[in-house]
C-alpha positions in Angstrom: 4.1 -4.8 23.1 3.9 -1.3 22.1 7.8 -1.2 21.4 7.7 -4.0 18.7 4.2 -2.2 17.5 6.7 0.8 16.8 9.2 -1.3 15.2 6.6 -2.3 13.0 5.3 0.7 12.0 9.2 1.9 11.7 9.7 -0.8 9.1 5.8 0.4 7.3 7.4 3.6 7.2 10.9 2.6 5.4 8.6 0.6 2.7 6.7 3.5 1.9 10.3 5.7 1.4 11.3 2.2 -0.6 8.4 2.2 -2.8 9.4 5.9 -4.0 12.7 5.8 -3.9 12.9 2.3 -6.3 13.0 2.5 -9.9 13.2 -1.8 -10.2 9.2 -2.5 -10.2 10.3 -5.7 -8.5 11.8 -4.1 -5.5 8.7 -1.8 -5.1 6.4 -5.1 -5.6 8.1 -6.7 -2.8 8.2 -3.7 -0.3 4.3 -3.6 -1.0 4.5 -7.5 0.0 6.2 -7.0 3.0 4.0 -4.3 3.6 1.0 -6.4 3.4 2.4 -8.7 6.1 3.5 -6.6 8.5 -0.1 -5.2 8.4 -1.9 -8.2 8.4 0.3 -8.1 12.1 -0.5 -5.3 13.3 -4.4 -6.3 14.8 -2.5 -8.9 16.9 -0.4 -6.1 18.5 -2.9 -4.2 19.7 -3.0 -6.3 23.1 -4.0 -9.4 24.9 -7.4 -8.2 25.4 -8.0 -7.2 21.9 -6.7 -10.8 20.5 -10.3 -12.4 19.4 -11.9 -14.4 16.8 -11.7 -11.5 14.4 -8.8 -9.9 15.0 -7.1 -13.2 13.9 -9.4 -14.0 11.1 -8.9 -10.4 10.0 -5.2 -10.6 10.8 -4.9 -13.6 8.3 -7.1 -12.5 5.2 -4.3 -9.5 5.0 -1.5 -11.5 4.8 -2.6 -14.0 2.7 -4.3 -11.4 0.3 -1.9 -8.6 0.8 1.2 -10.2 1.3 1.1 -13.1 -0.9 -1.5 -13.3 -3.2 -1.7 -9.6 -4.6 2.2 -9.4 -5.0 2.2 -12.7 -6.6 -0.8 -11.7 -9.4 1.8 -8.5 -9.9 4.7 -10.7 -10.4 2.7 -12.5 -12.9 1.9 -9.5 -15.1 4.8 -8.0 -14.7 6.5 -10.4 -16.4 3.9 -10.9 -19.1 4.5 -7.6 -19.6 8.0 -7.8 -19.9 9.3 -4.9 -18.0 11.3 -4.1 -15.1 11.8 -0.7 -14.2 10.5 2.7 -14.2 12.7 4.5 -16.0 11.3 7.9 -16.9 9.1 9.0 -13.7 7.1 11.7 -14.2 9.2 13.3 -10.7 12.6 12.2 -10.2 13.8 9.4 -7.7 15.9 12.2 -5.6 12.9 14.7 -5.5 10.8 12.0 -5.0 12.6 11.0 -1.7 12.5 14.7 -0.8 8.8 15.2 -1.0 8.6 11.7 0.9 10.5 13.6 3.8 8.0 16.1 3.6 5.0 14.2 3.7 6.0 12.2 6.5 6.7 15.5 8.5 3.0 16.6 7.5 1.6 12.8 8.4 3.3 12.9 12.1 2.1 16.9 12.4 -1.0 15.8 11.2 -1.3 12.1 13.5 -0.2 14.1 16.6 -3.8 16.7 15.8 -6.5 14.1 15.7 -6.6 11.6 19.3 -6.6 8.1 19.6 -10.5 6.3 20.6 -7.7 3.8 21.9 -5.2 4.6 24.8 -3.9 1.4 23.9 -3.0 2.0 20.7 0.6 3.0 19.7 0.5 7.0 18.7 2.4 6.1 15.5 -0.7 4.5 14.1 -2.2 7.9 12.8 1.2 9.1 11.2 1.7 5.8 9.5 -2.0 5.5 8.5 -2.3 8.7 6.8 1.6 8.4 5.5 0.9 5.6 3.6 -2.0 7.0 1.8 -0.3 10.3 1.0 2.7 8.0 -0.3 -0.2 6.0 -2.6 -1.4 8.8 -4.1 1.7 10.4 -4.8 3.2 7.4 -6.7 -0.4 7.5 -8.7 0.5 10.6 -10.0 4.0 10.5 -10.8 4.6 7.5 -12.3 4.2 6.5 -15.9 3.7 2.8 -15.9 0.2 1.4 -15.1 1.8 -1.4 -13.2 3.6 0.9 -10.7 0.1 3.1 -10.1 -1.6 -0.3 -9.3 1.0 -0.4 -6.7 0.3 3.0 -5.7 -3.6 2.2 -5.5 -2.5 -0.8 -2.8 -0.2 1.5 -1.0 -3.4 4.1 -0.4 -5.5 1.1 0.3 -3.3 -0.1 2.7 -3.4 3.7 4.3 -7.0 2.9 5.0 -6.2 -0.2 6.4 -4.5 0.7 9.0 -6.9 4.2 9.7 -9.2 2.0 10.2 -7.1 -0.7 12.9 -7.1 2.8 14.9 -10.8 4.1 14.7 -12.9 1.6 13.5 -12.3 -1.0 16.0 -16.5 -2.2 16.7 -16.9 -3.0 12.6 -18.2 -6.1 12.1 -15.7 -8.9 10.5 -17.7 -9.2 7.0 -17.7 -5.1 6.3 -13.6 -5.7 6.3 -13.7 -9.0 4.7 -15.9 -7.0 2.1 -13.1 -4.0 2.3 -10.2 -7.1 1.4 -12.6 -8.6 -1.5 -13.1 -4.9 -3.0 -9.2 -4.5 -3.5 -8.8 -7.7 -4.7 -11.2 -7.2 -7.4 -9.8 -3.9 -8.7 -6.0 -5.4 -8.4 -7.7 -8.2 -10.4 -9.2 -6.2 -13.0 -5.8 -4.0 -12.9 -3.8 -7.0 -13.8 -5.9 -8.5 -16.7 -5.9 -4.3 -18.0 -2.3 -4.3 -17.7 -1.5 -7.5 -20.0 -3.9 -6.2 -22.3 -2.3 -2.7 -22.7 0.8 -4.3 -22.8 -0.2 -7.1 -25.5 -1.4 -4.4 -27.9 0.5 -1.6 -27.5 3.9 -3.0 -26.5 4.8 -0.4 -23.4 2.2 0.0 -20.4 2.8 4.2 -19.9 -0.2 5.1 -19.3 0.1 9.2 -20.4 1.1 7.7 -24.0 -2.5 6.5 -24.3 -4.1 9.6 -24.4 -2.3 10.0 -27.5 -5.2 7.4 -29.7 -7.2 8.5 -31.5 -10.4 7.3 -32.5 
């Protein structure tokens, strides 16, 4: 079980260095989606003895929120808002890649300082965990469009997830149900905000509004 929990969380890690290495919004909204699944997974991995009521319950609110539903309201605005790629980042696709490199180095040094509560847990949790959210904020931060931050703001999210599947194991099933309804009300509100950027001003780069004026 642990080996296909590391294949998984191999594959997490290749979506993050997708995400920032894409400049087709598309391709980055579907590595988010096929991140959202292959987290919603991860709580059945754990082991037999961890497979309960909640786990599952849990288990399918993520992929049916994070892998379908979230990706699919994305879809929608991006093509309302008629765009499809990132084309001036605010750091380059190459660098971009590089600095992923280096924050993955920093995630595993990092993972390998702080101990599992879990034995049973795959070591790779940690890393991934604190990967991801290092990845989400750096795509907030360098890119332009408001469409590919809301991605970025997932991606961090999604970082908490899975800190959480290693630490927070005894929270009751509504607190995470609660932590799922949060992010789907800001990546609500960030959709209807991006159509209405992009219906009155015609682009959605977000460092191009601080140039109103009242």
């Amino acid at each position: 079980m642990k080996l296909f929990t590391d294949a998984v969380i191999a594959i997490l890690i290749l979506t993050n260095l997708r995400l920032i290495a894409s400049s087709r919004i598309s391709a980055c909204i579907y590595a988010v989606a096929c991140q959202g699944v292959l987290l919603g997974m991860l709580p059945l991995l754990v082991g037999p003895h961890y497979l309960t009521v909640r786990a599952c319950a849990l288990s399918g609110a993520t992929v049916i929120l994070k892998g379908f539903f979230f990706p699919w309201l994305l879809l929608r605005a991006l093509r309302s808002a008629n765009v499809r790629r990132e084309m001036e980042p605010l750091v380059g696709y190459t660098l971009s890649l590089m600095i992923g490199a280096v924050l993955l180095a920093a995630a595993m040094w990092f993972g390998r300082q702080l101990p599992l509560p879990v034995p049973d847990h795959s070591p790779m949790v940690l890393p991934l965990a604190m990967f991801t959210i290092m990845v989400g904020l750096f795509v907030i931060v360098s890119r332009r469009k408001a469409l590919t931050q809301v991605l970025g703001y997932l991606v961090m999210e999604n970082g908490i997830y899975a800190f959480g599947l290693a630490f927070a194991l005894s929270e009751p099933l509504l607190v995470e149900l609660g932590i799922l309804l949060d992010a789907f009300m800001a990546v609500f509100v960030m959709g209807i905000t991006i159509f209405h950027i992009s219906r009155e001003f015609d682009h959605m780069d977000t460092d191009r509004l601080s140039a109103l004026r009242d």
